[in-house]
C-alpha positions, 0 to 999 in steps of 0.5 A: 230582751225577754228571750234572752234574759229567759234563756240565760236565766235558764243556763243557756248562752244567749245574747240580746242585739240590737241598735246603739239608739236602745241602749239605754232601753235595753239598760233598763228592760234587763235591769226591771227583769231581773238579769241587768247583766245579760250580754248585749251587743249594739250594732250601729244605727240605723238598719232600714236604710242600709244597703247590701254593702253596709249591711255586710259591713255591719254583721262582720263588725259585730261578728266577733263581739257576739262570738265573745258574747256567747262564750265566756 
């Protein structure tokens, strides 16, 4: 959350990503620096577990949403 709040904060894209079980932590990380508005994209959890395939599945549902993220 750190970068990216730097990183938008300097006028440069950026998006934080992480699993839906920090959604709230991340809520109130970007709020207390500042940025309660930096985008954000929540992946399904979990992660450690996933096969190849799942995996896979995962990074294409996101896809989109991090392109749209990214440019607005």
């Amino acid at each position: 959350m750190h970068d990216a709040v730097w990183f938008e904060s300097n006028n440069m894209p950026a998006v934080f990503v992480a699993t839906d079980e920090f959604v709230d932590s991340a809520v109130a990380q970007s709020t207390s620096l500042g940025l309660p508005e930096v985008p954000r994209v929540y992946i399904p959890h979990p992660m450690q577990d996933q096969t190849d395939e799942e995996m896979w599945a995962k990074a294409e549902e996101a896809l989109d949403k991090l392109l749209a993220a990214l440019v607005r």
